[in-house]
C-alpha positions in Angstrom: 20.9 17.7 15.6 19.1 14.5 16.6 18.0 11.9 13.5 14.3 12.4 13.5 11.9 8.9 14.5 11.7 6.5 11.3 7.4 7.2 10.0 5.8 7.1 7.1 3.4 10.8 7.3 3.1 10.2 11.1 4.1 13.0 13.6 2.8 11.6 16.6 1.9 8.1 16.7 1.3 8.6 20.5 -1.7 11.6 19.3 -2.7 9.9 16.0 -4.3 6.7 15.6 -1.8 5.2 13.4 0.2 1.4 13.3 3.7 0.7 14.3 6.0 -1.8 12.5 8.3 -3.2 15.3 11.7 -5.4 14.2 12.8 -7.8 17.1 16.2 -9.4 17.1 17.7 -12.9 17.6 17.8 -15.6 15.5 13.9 -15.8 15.5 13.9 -12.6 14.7 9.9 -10.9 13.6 8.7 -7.9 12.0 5.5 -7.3 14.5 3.0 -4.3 13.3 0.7 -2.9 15.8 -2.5 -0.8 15.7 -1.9 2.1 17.8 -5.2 4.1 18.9 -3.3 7.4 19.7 -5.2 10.4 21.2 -4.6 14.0 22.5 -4.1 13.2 26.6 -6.0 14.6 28.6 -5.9 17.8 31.1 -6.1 15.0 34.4 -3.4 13.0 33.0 0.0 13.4 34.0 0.7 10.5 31.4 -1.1 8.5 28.8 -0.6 5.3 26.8 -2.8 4.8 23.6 -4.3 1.4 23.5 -2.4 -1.2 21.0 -3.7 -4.3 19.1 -0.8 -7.0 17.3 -2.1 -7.4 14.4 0.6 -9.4 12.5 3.7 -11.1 13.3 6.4 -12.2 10.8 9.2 -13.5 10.1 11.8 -11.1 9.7 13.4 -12.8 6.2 9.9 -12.1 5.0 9.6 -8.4 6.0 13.2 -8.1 4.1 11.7 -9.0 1.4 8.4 -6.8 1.4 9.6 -3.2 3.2 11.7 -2.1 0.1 8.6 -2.2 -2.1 6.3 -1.0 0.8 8.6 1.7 1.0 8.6 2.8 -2.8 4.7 2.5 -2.9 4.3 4.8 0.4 6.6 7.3 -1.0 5.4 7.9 -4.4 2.4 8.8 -3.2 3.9 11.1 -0.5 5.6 12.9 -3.4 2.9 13.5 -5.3 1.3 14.7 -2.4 4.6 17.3 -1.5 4.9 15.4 1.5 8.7 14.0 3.4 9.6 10.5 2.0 9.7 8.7 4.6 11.7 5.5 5.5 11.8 2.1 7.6 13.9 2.4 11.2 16.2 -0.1 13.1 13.3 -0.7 15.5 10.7 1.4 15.3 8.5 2.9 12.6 5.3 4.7 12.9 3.3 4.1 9.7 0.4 6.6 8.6 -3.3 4.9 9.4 -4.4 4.1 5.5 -0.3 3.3 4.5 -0.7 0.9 8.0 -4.0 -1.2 6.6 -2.0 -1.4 2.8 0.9 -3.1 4.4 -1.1 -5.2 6.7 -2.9 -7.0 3.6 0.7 -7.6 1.8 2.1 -9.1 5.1 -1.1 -11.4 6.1 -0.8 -12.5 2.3 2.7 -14.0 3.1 3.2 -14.4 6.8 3.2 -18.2 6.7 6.3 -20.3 7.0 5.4 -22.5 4.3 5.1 -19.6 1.6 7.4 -19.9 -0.8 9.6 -16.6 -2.2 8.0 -17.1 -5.8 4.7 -16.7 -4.0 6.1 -13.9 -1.7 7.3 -11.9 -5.3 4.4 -12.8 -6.9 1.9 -11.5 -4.0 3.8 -7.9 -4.3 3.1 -7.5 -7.6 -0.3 -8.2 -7.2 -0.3 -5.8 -4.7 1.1 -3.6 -6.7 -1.9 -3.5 -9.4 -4.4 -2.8 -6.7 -5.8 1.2 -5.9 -5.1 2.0 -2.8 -9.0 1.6 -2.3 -8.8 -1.2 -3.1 -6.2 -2.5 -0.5 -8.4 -0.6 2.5 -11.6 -2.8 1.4 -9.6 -6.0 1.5 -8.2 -4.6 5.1 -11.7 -3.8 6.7 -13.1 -7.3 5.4 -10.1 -9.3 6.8 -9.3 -7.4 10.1 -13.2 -7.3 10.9 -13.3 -11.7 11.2 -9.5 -12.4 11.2 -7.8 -9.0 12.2 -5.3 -10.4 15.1 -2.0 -12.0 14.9 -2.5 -15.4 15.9 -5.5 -15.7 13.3 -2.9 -16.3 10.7 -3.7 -18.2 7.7 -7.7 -18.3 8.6 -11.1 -17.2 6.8 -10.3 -13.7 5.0 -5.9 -14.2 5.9 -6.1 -17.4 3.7 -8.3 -15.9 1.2 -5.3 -13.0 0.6 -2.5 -15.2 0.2 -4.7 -17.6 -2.2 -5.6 -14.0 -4.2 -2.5 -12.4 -4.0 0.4 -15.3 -4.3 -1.8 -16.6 -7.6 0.0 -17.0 -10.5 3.8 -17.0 -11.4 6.3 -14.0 -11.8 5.9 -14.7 -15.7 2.0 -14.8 -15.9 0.1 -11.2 -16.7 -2.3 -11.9 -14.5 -2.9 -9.6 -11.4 -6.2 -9.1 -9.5 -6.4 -5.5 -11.4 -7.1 -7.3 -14.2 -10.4 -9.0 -12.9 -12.1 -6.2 -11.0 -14.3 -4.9 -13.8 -12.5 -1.3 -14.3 -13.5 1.3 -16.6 -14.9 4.9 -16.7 -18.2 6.9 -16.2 -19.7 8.5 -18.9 -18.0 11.9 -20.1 -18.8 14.9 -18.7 -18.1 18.6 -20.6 -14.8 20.1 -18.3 -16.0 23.1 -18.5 -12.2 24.2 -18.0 -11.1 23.0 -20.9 -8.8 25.6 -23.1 -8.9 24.0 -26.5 -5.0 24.5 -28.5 -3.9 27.1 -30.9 -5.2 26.7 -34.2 -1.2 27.0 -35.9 -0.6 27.3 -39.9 0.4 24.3 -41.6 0.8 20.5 -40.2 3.2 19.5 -37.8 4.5 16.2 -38.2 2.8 14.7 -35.0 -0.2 15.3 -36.8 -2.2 12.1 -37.1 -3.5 12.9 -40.5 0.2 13.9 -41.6 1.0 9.7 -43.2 -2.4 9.8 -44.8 -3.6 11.9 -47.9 -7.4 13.0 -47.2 -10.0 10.2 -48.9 -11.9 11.9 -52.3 -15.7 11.8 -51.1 -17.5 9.6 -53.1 
């Protein structure tokens, strides 16, 4: 039985629009990733090739680095989701549309040659503490002025790597920390099964270390 193609939740990257992560070899060896425009062909054509657009090209010591924890990320979320893990290929992997804008915004943080690996481990863990949302906003804003590979290191590509390499692997800053989180106001879950009342107090009982306070 044949191995099937390396993807992350992409079946099809020829019928989906989707990116693909290409590793070339040689001792200048790159990681290139690709948006890929896929779409159903069709009935007039025989054969059909979806339009492509490099959007990042680095070097392959870098995308050592990065793909494990790419890979951890994208796969936690497919489990939760009862989804296949998926996993990086030799050559080729097809990467799922939102998992392909989240990767993009790690590599264009640390595609330069001059970034240093403190930077590069510091830039994943600030990618770590962003929501996914959050990764697809900083992807529309960069790819809209700066989106292309050779635009490396310009207007919204240097503006990631100055956010996400800030900071040193012993600091507890990440940009999670800045971004003005908190709640909205309660709302009654109208689901909600309150527990069993049960006799006597259990010793998880927050009240059980304290003897009840006399009114005054």
């Amino acid at each position: 039985m044949a191995t099937p193609p390396a993807a992350f939740d992409c079946a099809d990257i020829y019928q989906e629009h989707a990116y693909l992560v290409r590793l070339t070899k040689g001792r200048d060896a790159v990681v290139q990733v690709f948006e890929v425009f896929g779409r159903p062909p069709t009935s007039r054509e025989p054969h059909w090739a979806p339009e492509t657009i490099l959007r990042c090209e680095a070097p392959r010591a870098v995308w050592d680095v990065v793909s494990p924890e790419a890979r951890a990320e994208f796969n936690r979320r497919l489990k939760a989701e009862n989804k296949p893990a998926g996993r990086w290929g030799a050559d080729e992997t097809a990467v799922q549309r939102l998992f392909g804008k989240e990767l993009l915004v790690l590599l264009w943080a640390v595609e330069l040659p001059d970034v240093r690996p403190e930077e590069i481990a510091v830039a994943i863990r600030n990618w770590l503490g962003l929501k996914p949302e959050e990764r697809w906003w900083l992807y529309t804003m960069t790819a809209a002025a700066t989106g292309l590979a050779h635009q490396a290191g310009m207007g919204w590509r240097g503006a990631l790597r100055q956010a996400l390499c800030f900071g040193t692997r012993s600091d507890a800053f990440h940009l999670g920390t800045v971004t003005g989180r908190g709640t909205l106001e309660p709302r009654p879950n109208a689901e909600f099964v309150p527990p069993r009342k049960t006799r006597g107090r259990k010793a998880d009982d927050p009240g059980f270390l304290f003897a009840p306070v006399p009114a005054e």
